[in-house]
Each structure stands twice: as C-alpha cells, then as structure tokens.
C-alpha atoms as one frame of an Amber mdcrd trajectory, in Angstrom:
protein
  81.716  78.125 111.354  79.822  80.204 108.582  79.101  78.201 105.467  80.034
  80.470 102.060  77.388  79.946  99.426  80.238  79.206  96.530  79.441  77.658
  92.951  80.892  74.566  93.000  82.073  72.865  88.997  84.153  70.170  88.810
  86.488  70.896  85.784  85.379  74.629  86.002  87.588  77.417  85.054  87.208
  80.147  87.883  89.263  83.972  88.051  90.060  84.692  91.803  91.129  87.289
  93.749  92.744  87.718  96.694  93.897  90.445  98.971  95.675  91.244 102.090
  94.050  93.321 104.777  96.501  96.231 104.701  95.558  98.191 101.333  98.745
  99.344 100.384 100.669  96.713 101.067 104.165  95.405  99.571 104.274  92.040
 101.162 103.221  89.951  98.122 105.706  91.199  96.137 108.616  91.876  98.758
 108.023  88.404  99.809 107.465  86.872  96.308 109.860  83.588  96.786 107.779
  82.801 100.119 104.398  83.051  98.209 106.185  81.094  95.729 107.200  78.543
  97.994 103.445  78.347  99.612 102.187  77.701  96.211 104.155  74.827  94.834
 103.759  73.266  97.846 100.072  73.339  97.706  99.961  72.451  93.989 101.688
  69.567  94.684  99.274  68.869  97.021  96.190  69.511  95.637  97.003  70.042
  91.947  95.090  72.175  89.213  95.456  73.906  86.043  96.622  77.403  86.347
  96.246  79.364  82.711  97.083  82.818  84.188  97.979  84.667  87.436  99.517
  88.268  88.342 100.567  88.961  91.790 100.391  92.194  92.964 101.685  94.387
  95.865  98.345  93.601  97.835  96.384  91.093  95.824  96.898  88.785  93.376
  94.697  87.557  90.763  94.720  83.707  89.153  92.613  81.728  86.863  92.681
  77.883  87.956  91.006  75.237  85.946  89.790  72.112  88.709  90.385  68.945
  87.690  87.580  66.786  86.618  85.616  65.272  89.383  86.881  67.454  92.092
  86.850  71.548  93.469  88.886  72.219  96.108  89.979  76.087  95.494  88.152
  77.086  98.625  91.317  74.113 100.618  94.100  75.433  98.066  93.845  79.301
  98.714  93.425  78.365 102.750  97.024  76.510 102.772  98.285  78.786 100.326
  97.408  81.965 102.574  97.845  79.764 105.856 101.718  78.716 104.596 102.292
  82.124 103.443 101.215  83.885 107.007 103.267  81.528 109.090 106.306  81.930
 107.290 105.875  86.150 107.729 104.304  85.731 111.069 107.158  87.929 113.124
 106.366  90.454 110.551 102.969  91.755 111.272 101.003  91.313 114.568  97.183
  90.881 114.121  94.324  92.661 115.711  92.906  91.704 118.978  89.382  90.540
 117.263  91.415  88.465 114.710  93.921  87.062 117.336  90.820  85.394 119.501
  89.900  83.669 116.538  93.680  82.448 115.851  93.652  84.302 112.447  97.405
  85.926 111.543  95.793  88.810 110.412  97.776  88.945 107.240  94.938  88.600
 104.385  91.568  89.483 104.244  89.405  86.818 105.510  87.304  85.721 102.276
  88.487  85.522  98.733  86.165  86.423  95.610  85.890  83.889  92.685  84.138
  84.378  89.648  83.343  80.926  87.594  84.737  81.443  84.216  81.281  80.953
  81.579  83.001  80.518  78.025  85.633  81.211  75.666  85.166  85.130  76.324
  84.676  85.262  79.545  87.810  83.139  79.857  90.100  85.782  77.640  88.557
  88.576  79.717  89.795  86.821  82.625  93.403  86.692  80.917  93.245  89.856
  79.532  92.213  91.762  83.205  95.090  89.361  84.737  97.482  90.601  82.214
  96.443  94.192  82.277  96.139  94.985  86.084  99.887  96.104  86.681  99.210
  98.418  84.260  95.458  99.414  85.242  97.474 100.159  88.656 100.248 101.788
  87.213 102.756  99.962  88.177 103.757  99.495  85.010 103.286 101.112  81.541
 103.474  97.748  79.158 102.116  94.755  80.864 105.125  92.389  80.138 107.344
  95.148  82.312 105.488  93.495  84.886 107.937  90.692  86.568 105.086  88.907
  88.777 103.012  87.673  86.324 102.535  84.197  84.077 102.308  86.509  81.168
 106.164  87.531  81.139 106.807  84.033  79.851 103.917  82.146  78.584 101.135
  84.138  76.734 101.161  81.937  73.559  98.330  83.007  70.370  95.803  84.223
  72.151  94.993  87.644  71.607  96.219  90.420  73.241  94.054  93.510  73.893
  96.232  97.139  73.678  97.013  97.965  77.230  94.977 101.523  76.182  92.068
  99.698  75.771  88.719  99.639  78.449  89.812  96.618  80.972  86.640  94.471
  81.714  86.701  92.822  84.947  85.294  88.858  84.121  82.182  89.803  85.452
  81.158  91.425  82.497  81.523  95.352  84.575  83.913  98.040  83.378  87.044
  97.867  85.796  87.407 100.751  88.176  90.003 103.712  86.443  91.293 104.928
  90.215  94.129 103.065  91.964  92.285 102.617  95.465  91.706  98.921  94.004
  88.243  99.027  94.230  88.427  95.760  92.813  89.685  94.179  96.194  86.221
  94.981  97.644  85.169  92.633  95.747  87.071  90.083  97.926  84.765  88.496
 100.537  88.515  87.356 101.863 104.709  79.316  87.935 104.096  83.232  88.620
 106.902  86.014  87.533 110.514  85.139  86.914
C-alpha cells in the first residue's frame, strides 16, 4: 500500500479538503443527513476539534484541531468517506480499475490538508471556508449558505466582505472560475 508523506502535529490545526470524483456532483449536499450521520459517528469515535467546515455540492472543506498527543485525520476522513459510500452504494457503480481494488468509487482517492501555521493562517482558513459558497456562486452572502458551521456559530472573529480577494490557506490567491480548481488540489455540527 503507498505510504503518503503527510505532516504529522499532535494538537495541530489543519484546513482539509475533500472531493468526490464526479466534478459536478450534488451528492454531498442531496445526501447531507447521511454525511451527517457518517460524521458524528466518527467523531464519536475518534474525536477532535472542528472550528469551521462548509460542505459543498462536490467537496467539502473543514478545519479540525487534533487533540494533544494524537493525529488521526488521515483514520477519521477514511471512515467518514468509507460510512458515507456504503450508505449511497446502490447509487453510483464504480469503475472497473476502482472496483478490483474494492474502492466504491464515490470520492476521489486522496484528500489535501494544509497544517494551519498561526493566528492568520488560521482566519484565512475560516475566512476561505466561509467564503467558498459564494466564491462558487452558489450563493451571494455567505450565511445564505445552509451547509456550513458559519450559519450558526461565527462568534468575534472578523469577517472579511464577501467582495474581497479569497486567499486559499496556503498563502495563493483562490482561483476566480467555478471549475473548482481548488479540488485539484485534493490528492483524494455542519449546516442546519
């Protein structure tokens, strides 16, 4: 099995993103109370701190914080996609290549994390989480958007004007088009 070269911080702060293999996709947010489902019961699991997440149509992003002592994203995100799958699996049929290697087919095969450096890096992270629905137009005001932490919990940080340049958290101007360039970058308590 091929060993990913990931940065591993106990008590790290890391933004993710994940995508499913068809671009263009609904499933995430047609199927919202599965994912749902597939997440609490991993967090229950495998706990962590989760300061931000948006859910898209065919990605989602999150910022978890690991507990101290521990990193197990790379275990959460594999139940969390594996739960997800099975519960859709009469929905989609996967490829021949992916079906030899008993994959569903549903997500792309890596995720991409980015581990969160400081206090700005961390509010770019929130801020590019809170903007995307908007970045994607799926929205025009980024609390329209119903799969997100921010419709509910956004608190005194500060808020950047949804006109503004989005930064993706790795410091690099986010793309302006909607063919979610962003998803390349994927090497494989949310909304009301």
């Amino acid at each position: 099995m091929t060993q990913y070269r990931r940065l591993r911080l106990p008590g790290a702060s890391y933004f993710f993103t994940l995508c499913l293999e068809t671009r263009g996709s609904t499933r995430l947010v047609d199927h919202i109370a599965t994912l749902r489902t597939a997440y609490a019961a991993t967090l229950r699991e495998l706990p962590v701190l989760c300061p931000a997440m948006v859910v898209l149509p065919d990605h989602l992003h999150a910022i978890w914080t690991e507990p101290e002592g521990v990193v197990l994203y790379s275990e959460r995100w594999r139940r969390i996609k594996a739960r997800f799958s099975h519960a859709l699996s009469g929905e989609f049929a996967p490829n021949a290549r992916k079906s030899r290697k008993r994959e569903r087919g549903l997500w792309q095969r890596r995720f991409w994390e980015h581990a969160i450096r400081g206090e700005a890096d961390f509010l770019a992270a929130m801020d590019y989480c809170r903007l995307n629905p908007v970045k994607h137009g799926l929205v025009e005001n980024p609390e329209d958007w119903a799969f997100s932490s921010f419709t509910r919990r956004m608190g005194d940080l500060p808020i950047m004007a949804a006109d503004q340049q989005i930064t993706h958290p790795t410091g690099q101007p986010a793309p302006k088009d909607k063919s979610r360039p962003d998803c390349a970058l994927a090497a494989g308590g949310f909304g009301s």
